[in-house]
N, C-alpha and C positions, 0 to 999 in steps of 0.2 A: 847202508845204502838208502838214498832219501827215497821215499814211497811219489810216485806220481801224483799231482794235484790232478782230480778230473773237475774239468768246469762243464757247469750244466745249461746248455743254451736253453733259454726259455723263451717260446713263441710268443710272438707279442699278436694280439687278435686287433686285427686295423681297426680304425676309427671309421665310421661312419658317419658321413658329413650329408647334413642336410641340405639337398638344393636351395639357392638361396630364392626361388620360383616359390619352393615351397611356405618358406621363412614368412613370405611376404603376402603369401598368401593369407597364412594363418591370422598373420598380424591384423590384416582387414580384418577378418571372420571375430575378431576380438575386439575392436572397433565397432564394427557392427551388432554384435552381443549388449554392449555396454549403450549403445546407443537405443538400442531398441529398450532397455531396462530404464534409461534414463526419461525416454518417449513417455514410460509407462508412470516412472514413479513420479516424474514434476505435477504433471495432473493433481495426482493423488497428493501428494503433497500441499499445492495452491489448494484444493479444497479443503484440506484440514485446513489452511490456513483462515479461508475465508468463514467457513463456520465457527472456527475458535475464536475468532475476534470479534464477531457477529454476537457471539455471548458474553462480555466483556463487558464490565461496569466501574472503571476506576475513577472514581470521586476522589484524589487527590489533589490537593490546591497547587493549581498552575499559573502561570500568568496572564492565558485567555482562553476563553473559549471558542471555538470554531466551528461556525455550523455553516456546513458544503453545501451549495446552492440548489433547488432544484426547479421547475415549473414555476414562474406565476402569471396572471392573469391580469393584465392593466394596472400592475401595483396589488395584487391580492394573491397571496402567496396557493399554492395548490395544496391540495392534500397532504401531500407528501413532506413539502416546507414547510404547512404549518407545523407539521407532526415535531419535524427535527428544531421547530422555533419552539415548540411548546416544553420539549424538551432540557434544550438549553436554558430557555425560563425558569425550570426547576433547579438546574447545578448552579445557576446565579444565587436561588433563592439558596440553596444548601452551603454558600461561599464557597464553591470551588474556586471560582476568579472573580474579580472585580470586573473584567470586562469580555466584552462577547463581541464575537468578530463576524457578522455575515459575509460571505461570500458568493457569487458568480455573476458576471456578467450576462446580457441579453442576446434575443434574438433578432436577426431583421426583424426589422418593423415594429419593433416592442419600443414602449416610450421607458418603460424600468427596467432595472435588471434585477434580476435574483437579490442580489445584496443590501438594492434597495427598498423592495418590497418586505426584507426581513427587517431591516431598519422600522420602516411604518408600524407592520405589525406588535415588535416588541415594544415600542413606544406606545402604542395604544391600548399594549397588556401591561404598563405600568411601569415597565422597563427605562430609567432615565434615559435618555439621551447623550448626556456627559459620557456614557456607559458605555458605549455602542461606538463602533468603528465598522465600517461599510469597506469592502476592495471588490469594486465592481467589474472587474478584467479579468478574462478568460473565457474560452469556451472551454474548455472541461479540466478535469479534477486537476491533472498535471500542473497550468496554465495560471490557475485561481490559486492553489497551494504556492507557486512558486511567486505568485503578488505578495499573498500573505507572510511568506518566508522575507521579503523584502520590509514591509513592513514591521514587519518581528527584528529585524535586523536594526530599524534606525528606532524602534522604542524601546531594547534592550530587553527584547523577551526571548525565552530560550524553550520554556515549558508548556505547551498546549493542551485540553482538551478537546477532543475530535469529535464530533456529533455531526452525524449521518445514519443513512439503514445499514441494518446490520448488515446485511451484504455488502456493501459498497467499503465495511472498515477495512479490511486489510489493504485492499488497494490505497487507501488513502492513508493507512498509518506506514505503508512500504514508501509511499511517494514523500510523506513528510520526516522518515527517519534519513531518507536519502538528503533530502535539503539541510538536514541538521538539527530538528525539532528533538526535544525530548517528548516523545507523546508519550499519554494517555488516553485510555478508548472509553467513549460512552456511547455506544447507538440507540437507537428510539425502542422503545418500550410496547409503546399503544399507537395508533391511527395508521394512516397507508402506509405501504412500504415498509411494515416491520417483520413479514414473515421471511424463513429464510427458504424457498420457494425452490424447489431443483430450476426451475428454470432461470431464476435470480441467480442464483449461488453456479451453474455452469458459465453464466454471462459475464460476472464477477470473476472465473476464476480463469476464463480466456483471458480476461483482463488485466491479471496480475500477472499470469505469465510473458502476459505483449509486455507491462513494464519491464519485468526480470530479463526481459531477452533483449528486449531492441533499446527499452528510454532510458533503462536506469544510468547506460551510460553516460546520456548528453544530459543529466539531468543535472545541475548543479549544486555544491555545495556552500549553498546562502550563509550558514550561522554556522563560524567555526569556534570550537571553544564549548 
């Protein structure tokens, strides 16, 4: 006589489904976590950036050097210019490049510009002439880099060193790795503008982040290759 099969129903416990109110909710709250981490760390981050490059001394041979325009006075460069002109004088004399590029344009009502006042200057500190290339357009760092990007482009240069205060390198070596520059950083050493100052290096690191958010998009890619 065959034995009965007993089969055993096993209760199955329902699934509990999450509103999807709730889903959506959370997901913002996750969003917003990250968001607020992000708020916190970019800061932090641009200023490590801006002090780490700020200490940065690479005398490697490039094909020019480039010193970022600042103040000057009727053709008489300011404190500041001289500092990064006196500078560049020195990686000349060290042969990091054969040639040095002043850079920035003027103000109303100014009869020179930055570019050209460094011209003067290094001619008159012994600096050939043949040496020297002037791009006296732009008002500021973005404007003047992307002249200089131009230029670099129809003399078949690709490597630059960068001289400026140390503050002001990272914005300038972010602005010129976007255009296509292979840089190299050297900032000023001695005279105005070379300490790295909380109030310099906050101003500098607002600065880097305005490029990383809003310019680096429209900024173009001058020197491919």
């Amino acid at each position: 006589m065959a034995t009965p099969t007993l089969t055993r129903t096993v209760a199955r416990t329902p699934r509990t489904r999450v509103p999807v109110r709730s889903r959506v909710v959370g997901f913002f709250v996750v969003l917003m976590l990250l968001g607020v981490v992000a708020a916190v760390a970019a800061p932090i981050y641009a200023g490590w950036r801006v002090v780490t490059d700020g200490r940065a001394d690479d005398r490697r041979a490039t094909d020019a050097i480039v010193v970022l325009g600042a103040a000057q006075f009727n053709g008489k460069p300011s404190p500041v210019l001289k500092a990064r002109l006196e500078h560049a004088k020195d990686l000349y004399a060290d042969e990091v490049a054969t040639r040095i590029v002043t850079v920035g344009g003027k103000q109303p009502g100014d009869r020179f510009t930055e570019a050209g006042a460094g011209v003067k200057y290094l001619v008159e500190h012994g600096i050939p002439a043949t040496d020297i290339s002037a791009v006296g357009s732009g008002h500021d760092t973005l404007q003047s880099m992307t002249a200089v990007a131009r230029m670099a482009q129809r003399e078949g240069w690709t490597s630059v060193t960068l001289v400026s205060d140390p503050a002001h390198m990272a914005r300038v070596n972010a602005i010129a790795q976007q255009l296509g520059f292979q840089t190299h950083l050297s900032p000023t050493r001695a005279g105005d503008g070379t300490s790295l100052t909380p109030g310099y290096v906050a101003r500098e690191t607002a600065g880097l982040l305005a490029f990383e958010a809003a310019q680096r998009w429209n900024t173009p890619h001058v020197l491919h290759g």
